[in-house]
LUMLUM-794443 format. One record per atom (N, C-alpha, C, CB): x, y, z; residue in one letter. Coordinates in steps of 0.05 Angstrom, whole numbers, plus 5000, padded with zeros to 4 digits. Glycine has a CB too. Example, Ala and Ser with C-alpha at 12.3 -4.5 7.8 and 13.67 -1.06 7.14 Angstrom:
526448865156A524649105156A526449345156A522649115181A525749555142S527349795143S525850015157S528249885114S
This chain:
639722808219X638723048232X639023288213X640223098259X637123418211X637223718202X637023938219X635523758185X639424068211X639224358227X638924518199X642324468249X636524708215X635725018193X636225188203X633025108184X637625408214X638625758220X636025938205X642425858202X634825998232X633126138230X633426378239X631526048238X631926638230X632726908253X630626868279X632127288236X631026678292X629526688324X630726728338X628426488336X629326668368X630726738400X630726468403X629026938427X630326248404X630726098411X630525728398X629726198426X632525568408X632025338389X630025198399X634325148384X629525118371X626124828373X627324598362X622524888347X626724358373X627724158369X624023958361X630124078399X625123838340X622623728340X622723338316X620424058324X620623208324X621522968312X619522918293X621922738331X620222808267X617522788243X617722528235X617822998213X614622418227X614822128217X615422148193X612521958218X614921888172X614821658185X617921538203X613921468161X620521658198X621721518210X623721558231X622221418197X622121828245X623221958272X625522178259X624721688297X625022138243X627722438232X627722718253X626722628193X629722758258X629923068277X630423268263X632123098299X629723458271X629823638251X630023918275X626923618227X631724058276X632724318297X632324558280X636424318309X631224808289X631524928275X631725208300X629624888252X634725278298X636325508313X636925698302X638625468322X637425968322X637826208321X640926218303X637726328352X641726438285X643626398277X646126468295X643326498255X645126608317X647626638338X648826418353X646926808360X647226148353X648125908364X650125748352X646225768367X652225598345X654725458340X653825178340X657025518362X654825008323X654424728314X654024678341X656824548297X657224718366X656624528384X654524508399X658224518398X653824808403X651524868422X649324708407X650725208427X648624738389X646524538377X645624218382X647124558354X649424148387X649123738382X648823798422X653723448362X650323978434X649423898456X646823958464X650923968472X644724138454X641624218452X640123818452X640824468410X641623838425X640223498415X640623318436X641823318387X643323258447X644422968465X642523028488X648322948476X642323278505X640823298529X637623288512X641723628550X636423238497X634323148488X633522878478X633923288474X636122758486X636622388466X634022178473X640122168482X633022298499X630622118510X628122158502X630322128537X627122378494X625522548492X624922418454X626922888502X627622398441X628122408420X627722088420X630722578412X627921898422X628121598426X625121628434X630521448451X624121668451X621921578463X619721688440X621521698495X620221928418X618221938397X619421768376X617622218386X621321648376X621621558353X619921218349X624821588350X620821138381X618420928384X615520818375X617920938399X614521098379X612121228382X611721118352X612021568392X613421238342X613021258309X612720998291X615521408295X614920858302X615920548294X614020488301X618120378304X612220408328X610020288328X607420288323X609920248339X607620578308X604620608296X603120418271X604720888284X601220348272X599820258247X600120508229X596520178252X600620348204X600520488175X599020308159X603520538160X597820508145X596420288117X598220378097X592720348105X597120118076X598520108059X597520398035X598319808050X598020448008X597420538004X594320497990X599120598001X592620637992X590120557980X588920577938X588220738001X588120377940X587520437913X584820517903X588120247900X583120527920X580320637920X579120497896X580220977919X579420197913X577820027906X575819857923X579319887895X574119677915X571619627932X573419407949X568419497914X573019377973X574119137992X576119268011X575718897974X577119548002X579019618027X578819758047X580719708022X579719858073X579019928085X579120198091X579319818094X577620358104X578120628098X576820598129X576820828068X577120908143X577120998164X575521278167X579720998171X572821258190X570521558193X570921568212X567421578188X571721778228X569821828257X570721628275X566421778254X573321468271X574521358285X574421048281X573821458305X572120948263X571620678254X573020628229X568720638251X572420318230X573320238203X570820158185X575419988204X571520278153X569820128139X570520048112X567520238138X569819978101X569419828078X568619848057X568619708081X570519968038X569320168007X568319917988X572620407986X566120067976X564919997956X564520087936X563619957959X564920107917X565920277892X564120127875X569420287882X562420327868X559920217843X558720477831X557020027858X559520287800X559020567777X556420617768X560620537747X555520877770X553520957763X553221237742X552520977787X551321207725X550621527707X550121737719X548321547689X549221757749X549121987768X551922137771X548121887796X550822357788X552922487808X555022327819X551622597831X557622327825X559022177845X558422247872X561622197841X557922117885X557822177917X558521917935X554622287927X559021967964X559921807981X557721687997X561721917995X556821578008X554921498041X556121308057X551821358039X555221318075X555921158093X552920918103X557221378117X554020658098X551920478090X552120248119X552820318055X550320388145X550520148159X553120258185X551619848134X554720078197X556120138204X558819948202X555120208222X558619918171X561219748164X561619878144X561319438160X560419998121X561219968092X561520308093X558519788067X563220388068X562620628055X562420598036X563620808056X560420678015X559520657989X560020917980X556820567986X561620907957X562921077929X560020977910X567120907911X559621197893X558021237870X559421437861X555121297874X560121217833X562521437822X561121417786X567221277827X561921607763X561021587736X563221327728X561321907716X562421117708X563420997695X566421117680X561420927681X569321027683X571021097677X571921327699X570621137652X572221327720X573221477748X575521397753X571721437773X577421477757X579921367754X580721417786X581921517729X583421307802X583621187825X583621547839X586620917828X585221677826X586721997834X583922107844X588422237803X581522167826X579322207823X577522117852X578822067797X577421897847X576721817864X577221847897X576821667856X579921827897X581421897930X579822227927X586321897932X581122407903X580122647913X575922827919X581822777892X574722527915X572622537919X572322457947X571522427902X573522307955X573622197993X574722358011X575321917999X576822527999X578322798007X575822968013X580422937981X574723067989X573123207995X570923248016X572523207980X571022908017X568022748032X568622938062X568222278038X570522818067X573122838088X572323118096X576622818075X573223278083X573423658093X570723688095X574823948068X568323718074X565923818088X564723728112X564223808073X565423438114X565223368143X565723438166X565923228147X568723538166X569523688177X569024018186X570823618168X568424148169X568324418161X565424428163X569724498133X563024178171X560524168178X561924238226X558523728162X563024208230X563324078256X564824318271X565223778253X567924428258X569224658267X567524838282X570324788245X565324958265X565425168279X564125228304X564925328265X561325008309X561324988332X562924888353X559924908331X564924798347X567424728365X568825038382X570024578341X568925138353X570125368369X568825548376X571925488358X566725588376X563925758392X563925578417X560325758373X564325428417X564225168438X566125318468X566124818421X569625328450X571725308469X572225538465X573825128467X572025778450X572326098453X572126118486X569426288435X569626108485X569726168510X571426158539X568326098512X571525908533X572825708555X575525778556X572625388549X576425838533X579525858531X579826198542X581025788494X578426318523X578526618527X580626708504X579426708559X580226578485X581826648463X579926728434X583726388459X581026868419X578126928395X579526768368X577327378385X579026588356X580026558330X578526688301X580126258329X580926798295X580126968273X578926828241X582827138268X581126588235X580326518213X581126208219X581526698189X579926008206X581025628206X580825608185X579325348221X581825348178X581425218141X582724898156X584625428105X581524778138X583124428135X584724518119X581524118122X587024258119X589024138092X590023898104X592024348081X591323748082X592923618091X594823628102X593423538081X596623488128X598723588131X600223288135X598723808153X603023298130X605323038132X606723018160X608023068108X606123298174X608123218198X606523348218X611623318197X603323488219X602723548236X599423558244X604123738236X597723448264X595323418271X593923738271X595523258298X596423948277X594624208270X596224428272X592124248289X596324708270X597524878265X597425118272X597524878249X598325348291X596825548291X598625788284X595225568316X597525958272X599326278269X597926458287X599326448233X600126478309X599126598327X599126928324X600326488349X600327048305X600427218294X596627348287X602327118274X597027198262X593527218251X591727028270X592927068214X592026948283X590226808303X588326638286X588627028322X590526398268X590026268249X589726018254X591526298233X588125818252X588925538266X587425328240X587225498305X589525238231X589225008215X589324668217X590625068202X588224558213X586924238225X587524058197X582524248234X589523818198X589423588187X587123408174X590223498203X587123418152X584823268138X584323008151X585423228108X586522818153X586222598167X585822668193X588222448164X584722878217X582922838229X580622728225X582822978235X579422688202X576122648202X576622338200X573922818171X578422158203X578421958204X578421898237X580421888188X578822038259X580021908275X577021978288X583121988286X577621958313X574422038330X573922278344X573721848353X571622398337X571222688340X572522818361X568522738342X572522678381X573922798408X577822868407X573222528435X578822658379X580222678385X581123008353X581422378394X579023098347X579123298333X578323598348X577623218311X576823478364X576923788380X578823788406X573723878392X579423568413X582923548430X585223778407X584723068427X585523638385X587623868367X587024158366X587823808336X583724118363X583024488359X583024608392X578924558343X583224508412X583924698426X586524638434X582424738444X588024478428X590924478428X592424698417X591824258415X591124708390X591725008379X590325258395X590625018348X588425188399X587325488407X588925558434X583625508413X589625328451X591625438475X594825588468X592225148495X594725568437X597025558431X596226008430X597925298400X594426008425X594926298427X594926378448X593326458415X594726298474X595826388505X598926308507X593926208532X599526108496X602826038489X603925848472X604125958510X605425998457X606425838439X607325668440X607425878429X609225578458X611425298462X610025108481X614725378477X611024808482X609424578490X610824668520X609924228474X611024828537X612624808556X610724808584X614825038552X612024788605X609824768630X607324848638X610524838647X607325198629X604925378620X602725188610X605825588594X603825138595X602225098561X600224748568X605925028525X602124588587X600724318606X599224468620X602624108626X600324598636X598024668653X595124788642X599024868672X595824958628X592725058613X591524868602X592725268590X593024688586X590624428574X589924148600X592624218540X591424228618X590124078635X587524218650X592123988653X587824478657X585424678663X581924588648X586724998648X582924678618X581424658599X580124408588X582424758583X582524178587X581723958582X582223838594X581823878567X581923698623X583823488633X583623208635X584423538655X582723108610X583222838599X585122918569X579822658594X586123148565X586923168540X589122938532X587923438536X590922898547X593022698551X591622338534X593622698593X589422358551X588122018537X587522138509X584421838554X586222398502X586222348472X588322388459X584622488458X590722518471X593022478455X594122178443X595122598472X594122038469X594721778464X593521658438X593921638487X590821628445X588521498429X589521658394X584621608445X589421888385X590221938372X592921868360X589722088375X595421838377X597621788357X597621498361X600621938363X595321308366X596321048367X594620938339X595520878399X592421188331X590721008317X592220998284X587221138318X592420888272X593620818241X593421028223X592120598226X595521028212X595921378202X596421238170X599721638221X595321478144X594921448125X597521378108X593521628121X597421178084X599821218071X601021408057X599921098059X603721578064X603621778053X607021728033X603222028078X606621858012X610121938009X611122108025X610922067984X611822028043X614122278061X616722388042X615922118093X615722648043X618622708041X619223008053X619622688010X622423178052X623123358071X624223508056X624523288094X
């Protein structure tokens, strides 16, 4: 477990993969004990994600080579890596394969960061009608979005700048379960914490959100180096 002393009002307790690590991060007016007893009255809460975690599919790590599997839009497919004197670019061939057209001598780094890329404009094609979509609905305005990668989180918001940032490995999973996160965040600027409020409005707004939560943390999450 890690505890971080933060200048807040209040402690957050929260669990990160791959291997359920806890991680608290409290007000500096709070005392060790008050903290382990914060954690023990959370032990279920804390067990029941760590499950979650243990039983997720992981892939291995990929080498962005032809025969392995890679993941669009919620499917699986099947890279094909073939060298050509053109441009490098990606397609999607059918509804099994993805075909790489890469220059002769493309090396593996290269390559992932060409599928990366694939990845975000896809994405960053899709956002913004999302949130012209749920502006409304929510009654919230977002000021500015961006993708990135992230290791411990599906999405992000600064509720401050009325900022909301989205997981690259969304564009793997299925579209619904990418605009489930973007207004997860966007409810997050009516409230910040996952607390009763905060159910009730996404049940308002979305009330199947719960099945895409599921569907999302069950589907196979990328190989990553974790570290903290």
């Amino acid at each position: 477990m890690e505890v971080i002393r933060k200048p807040i009002k209040n402690l957050h307790l929260s669990v990160h993969p791959p291997e359920g690590r806890v991680r608290v991060s409290a007000p500096q007016r709070i005392d060790d004990e008050a903290v382990r007893l914060a954690v023990v009255s959370r032990l279920a809460w804390i067990r029941r994600h760590q499950r979650s975690f243990a039983d997720q599919l992981r892939q291995s790590k990929r080498e962005m080579v032809s025969g392995e599997s890679h993941y669009f839009r919620g499917r699986r497919y099947r890279l094909r890596v073939a060298e050509h004197n053109g441009p490098n670019r990606i397609s999607v061939n059918g509804t099994s394969e993805l075909k790489m057209r890469v220059r002769p001598g493309t090396d593996r780094n290269r390559r992932e960061q060409l599928l990366n890329d694939w990845y975000r404009r896809y994405m960053k094609s899709l956002v913004p009608d999302l949130i012209s979509k749920w502006q409304p609905v929510v009654g919230v305005q977002v000021e500015d979005w961006g993708v990135k990668k992230m290791k411990t989180r599906w999405g992000s918001c600064n509720t401050r700048d009325r900022r909301v940032w989205l997981n690259l490995e969304l564009a793997k999973k299925s579209p619904h379960c990418l605009e489930y996160v973007l207004v997860h965040e966007m409810v997050h600027l009516l409230e910040r914490h996952h607390n009763n409020r905060f159910k009730a409005l996404m049940e308002r707004f979305m009330p199947q959100w719960r099945l895409y939560q599921d569907e999302l943390n069950q589907a196979p999450l990328a190989h990553e180096e974790w570290a903290y």
